[in-house]
C-alpha positions, 0 to 999 in steps of 0.5 A: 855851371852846376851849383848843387849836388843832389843833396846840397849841404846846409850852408856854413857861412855866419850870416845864414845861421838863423832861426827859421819858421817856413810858413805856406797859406792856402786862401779864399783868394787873393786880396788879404784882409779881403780873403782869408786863410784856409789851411796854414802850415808852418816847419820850423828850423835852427840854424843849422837846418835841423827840424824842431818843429812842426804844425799844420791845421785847416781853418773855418774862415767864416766866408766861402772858400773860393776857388775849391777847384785849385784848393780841394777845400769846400765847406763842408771840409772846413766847417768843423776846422778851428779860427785863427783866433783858437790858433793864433797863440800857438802859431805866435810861439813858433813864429816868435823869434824867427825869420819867417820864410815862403815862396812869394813870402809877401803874399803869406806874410800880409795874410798872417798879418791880417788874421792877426789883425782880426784877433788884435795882434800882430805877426811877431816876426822882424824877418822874412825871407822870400825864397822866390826873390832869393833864386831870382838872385841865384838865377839857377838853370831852370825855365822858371822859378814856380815852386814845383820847377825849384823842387824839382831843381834842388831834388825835392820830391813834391807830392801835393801841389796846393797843399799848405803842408806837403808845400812847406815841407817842399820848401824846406828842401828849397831853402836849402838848396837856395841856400847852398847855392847862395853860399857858393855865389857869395850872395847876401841873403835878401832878408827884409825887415817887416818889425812887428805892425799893429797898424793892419786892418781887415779888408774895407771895401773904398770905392774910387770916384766914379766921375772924371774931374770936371775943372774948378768950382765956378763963382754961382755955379753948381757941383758936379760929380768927380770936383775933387774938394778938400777940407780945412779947419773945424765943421759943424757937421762932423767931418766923417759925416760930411766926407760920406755924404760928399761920397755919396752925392759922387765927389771926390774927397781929397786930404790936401789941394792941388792946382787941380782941386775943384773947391776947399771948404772952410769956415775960417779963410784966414786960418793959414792953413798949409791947404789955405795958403796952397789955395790962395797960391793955386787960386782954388775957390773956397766956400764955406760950410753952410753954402757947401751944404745947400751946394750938395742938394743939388749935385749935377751928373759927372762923366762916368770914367770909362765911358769915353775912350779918348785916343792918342799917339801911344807911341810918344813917351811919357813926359811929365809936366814938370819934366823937361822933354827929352826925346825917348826913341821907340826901337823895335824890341831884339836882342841886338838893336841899339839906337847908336850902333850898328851891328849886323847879327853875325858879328854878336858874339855874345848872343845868349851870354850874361855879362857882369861890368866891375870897377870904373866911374859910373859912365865907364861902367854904364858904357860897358854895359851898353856894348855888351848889349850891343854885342847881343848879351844881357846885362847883370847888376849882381853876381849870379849863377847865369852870369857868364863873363865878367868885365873888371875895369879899372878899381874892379880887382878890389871888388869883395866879388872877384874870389867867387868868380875865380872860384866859378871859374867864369871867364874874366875880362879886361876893359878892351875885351868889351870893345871886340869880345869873343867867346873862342880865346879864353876857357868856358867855364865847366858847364855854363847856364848859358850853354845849357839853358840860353836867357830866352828874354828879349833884351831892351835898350833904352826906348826900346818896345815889346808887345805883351802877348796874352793879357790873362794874368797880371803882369808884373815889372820887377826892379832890381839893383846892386847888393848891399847899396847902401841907399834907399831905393822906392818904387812907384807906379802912376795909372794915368789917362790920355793926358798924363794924369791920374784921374784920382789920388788913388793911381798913385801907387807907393810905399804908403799905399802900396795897392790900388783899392780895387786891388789892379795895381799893386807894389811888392817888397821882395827884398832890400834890393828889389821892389816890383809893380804888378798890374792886371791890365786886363781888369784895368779902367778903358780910361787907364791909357799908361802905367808909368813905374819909376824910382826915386833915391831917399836923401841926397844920393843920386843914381850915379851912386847907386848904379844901374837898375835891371828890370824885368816883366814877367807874367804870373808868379815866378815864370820866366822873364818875358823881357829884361833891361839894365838902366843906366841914369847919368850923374845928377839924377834922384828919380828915374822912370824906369819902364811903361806899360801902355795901350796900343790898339785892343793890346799893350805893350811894354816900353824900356824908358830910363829917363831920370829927373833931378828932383824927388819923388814928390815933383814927379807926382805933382807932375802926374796930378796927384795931391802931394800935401805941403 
């Protein structure tokens, strides 16, 4: 369908009047706090779309300047170029008081975040808007959604690529039309609070433990490197120093004990301590301060982690210890295959088609959904502008969503039609997406697997579940070994640490509603054998209550989705994995899971081996 005119208005609707500031970053790298910012630009708008005000500058980072060849900005360029800290109130002011907007908005947001950080301010800004995830909820007709693909979409002449200045203003046009295009779908602006923090800090290099954790500390024996060892109650030598210099003898130093803590160093055992009593119940030895350091002149040599690279059945489906099994079907990845039905691929009609389930119980809805599959469509979770037909169950008429698909003219079905679907008895909408740009993304069930060609790039697994659900949502990842464990507290990535140290895996909030994992599974330790994303509800809510979760993976920022799947968990469930990321021979491969659990996030940790604190 087409949603815009060449030059799309601005929108009307209340909840877009805002002001903005339309900011773009061009850096040394990737890693803020690490990097630094190069050439800043930022546009400012009022409510309704009018410029008030503009500024761009290079900056002198104080480092090399990274890939010049992306940039054009070398050295010599920069070297006359003010710091941030010369800039930094002027780029305050007109950030102050508006929502901050870019394309990937995370990236440029922890970049100003940490400049601010270094001059001991903060980003004065409580909103942001990303206009990549805002088109990723459009869906508009183009192969991707980069920045030059959006400009050329919403008619947007754009004359320097990886210029901070030529791109903010690109962007400008961009959010306009996302907007226009948002408005006429009926769509919620993705706006995430990010009130101001004073808790960044600039990039401090942490070294994980190199060595592979050899078991428990045995009565007259020695250290070795990679014991995880914890800490209780007051030293003599002060705790930062004995910290460095267990890291430095190759240990792994912990902030709470677990059943795979090697020791707990103490100088009083009947202290009571939270980690004392989970030692007694784990049965983790202790030592005392004095004997822990004469154990520490002599610390035997540990497994290098990497160094063997243990093989097993990558086909079998991650189950955590805590978990019960449930038997998880590998199935050959296609557009049509379901475990439980057969289909031949000449009775799909719906091959290329994007189905939207309203109304009914969760079970109702979640069976919908799944014969929509089976029929060859992809399955939304969202009003969108790919969104082709419509299937309004029982209770879906009252959806606030109905008058914009009568307004889209999208076909709308009732629940029959979802048992024996066509597409030749009701009237096509006027210009369909699906006619004219089909989803090209393998569609996976439950089970069901993908090899991910070509490991260059990161690759990313983006989640996404129904506006304005009420519910807080968290998206997790675990890096785990051949046993199903983590080999340190740092593979687990959350909402508190949301990157790994050496920066392979990281967590992204690109709304309230989506949250995405992004792994470099090239640069990933050979001991790394799974990357496990799951999710888990805040609270008492289960995900019957907030409904199916899409998920999609991607390669690169902003490209077309490589594959998709819609999870529905059953009724009792507060935390479900979502998808795996798994090694199968020299290649990986990308496996849709959509097993839930009952307990929280922090069982399934534990289940992992990471170190959750009592």
């Amino acid at each position: 369908m087409a949603l815009l005119s060449s030059s799309p208005k601005w929108p009307t609707l209340p909840d877009y009047f805002h002001d903005w500031a339309l900011v773009d970053v061009e850096t040394s790298g990737l890693r803020p706090g690490r990097d630094r910012v190069l050439s800043l630009a930022i546009l400012t708008l009022d409510a309704h779309g009018g410029r008030t005000g503009e500024f761009s500058t290079l900056l002198n980072p104080g480092c090399d300047p990274g890939p010049v060849h992306i940039h054009g900005l070398t050295t010599a360029r920069l070297a006359g170029a003010p710091t941030f800290d010369e800039i930094a109130p002027q780029v305050g002011a007109l950030l102050s008081n508006r929502v901050l907007v870019a394309h990937n908005a995370q990236f440029d947001y922890d970049f100003l975040a940490h400049e601010f950080a270094h001059v001991r301010s903060w980003v004065p800004v409580s909103r942001r808007l990303c206009t990549l995830a805002l088109n990723r909820l459009v869906g508009p007709a183009t192969p991707d959604l980069k920045l030059g693909t959006l400009a050329a979409h919403y008619g947007v002449r754009q004359e320097k690529a990886h210029d901070a200045q030529d791109d903010v203003r690109v962007l400008s046009g961009i959010l306009r039309g996302s907007l226009s295009a948002a408005e006429r779908l009926g769509l919620s602006l993705p706006l995430l609070d990010c009130p101001p923090r004073q808790d960044y800090k600039p990039y401090v290099p942490k070294t994980p433990c190199a060595y592979r954790n050899p078991g428990r500390l045995e009565a007259g024996g020695r250290l070795v490197q990679g014991m995880k060892v914890a800490i209780s109650g007051d030293t003599r030598v002060s705790r930062e120093e004995l910290v460095a210099r267990s890291v430095a003898a190759g240990l792994n130093m912990t902030t709470s004990v677990s059943g795979r803590t090697s020791v707990v160093v103490t100088n009083d055992p009947t202290a009571g301590s939270g980690k004392l009593r989970r030692a007694a119940t784990e049965g983790v030895p202790l030592v005392d301060e004095p004997a822990y350091l004469r154990l520490l002149e002599s610390v035997q040599p540990g497994q290098a982690k990497g160094t063997v690279r243990q093989r097993r059945a990558a086909e079998t489906p991650v189950r955590p210890p805590t978990a019960p099994p449930a038997p998880t079907p590998s199935v050959p990845a296609q557009r049509t295959a379901i475990p439980s039905t057969s289909v031949a691929a000449e009775d799909q009609p719906l091959t290329g088609h994007r189905v939207l389930v309203l109304g009914g119980t969760h079970q109702e809805a979640a069976e919908a959904r799944a014969r929509a599959v089976v029929f060859g469509a992809s399955a939304a979770v969202n009003l969108s502008a790919n969104v082709t037909d419509v299937v309004v169950l029982p209770g879906g008429e009252a959806d606030r969503r109905m008058t914009r698909i009568t307004a889209l003219g999208l076909r709308v079905h009732d629940a029959d039609w979802i048992l024996a679907p066509t597409t030749t008895l009701t009237p096509a909408p006027t210009q369909s997406t699906a006619e004219n740009r089909p989803d090209l993304a393998a569609v996976l069930v439950r089970g069901a697997v993908i090899d991910l060609s070509g490991i260059g790039p990161a690759w990313t697994v983006a989640a996404t579940w129904r506006q304005q659900t009420p519910y807080e949502v968290d998206v997790v990842a675990f890096a785990v070994d051949s046993h199903e464990q983590v080999p340190g507290d740092e593979d687990f990535v959350f909402y508190g640490a949301p990157e790994h140290p050496d920066g392979t895996l990281r967590l992204a909030t690109d709304g309230p509603t989506e949250q995405a994992v992004t792994a470099d599974l090239e640069r990933l330790p050979l001991e790394i054998h799974r990357i496990v994303i799951a999710a888990a509800i805040d609270g008492a809510a289960t995900f019957s209550d907030v409904g199916a979760i899409e998920i999609t993976a991607t390669c690169g920022i902003g490209a077309a989705p490589t594959a998709r799947a819609t999870l529905d968990a059953a009724t009792t469930e507060r935390t479900m994995i979502l998808a795996e990321l798994y090694r199968r021979g020299e290649g990986w491969r990308l496996r849709a899971v959509g097993q839930g659990y009952d307990h929280g996030l922090a069982g399934l940790a534990r289940g992992y081996g990471v170190d959750i604190a009592e």
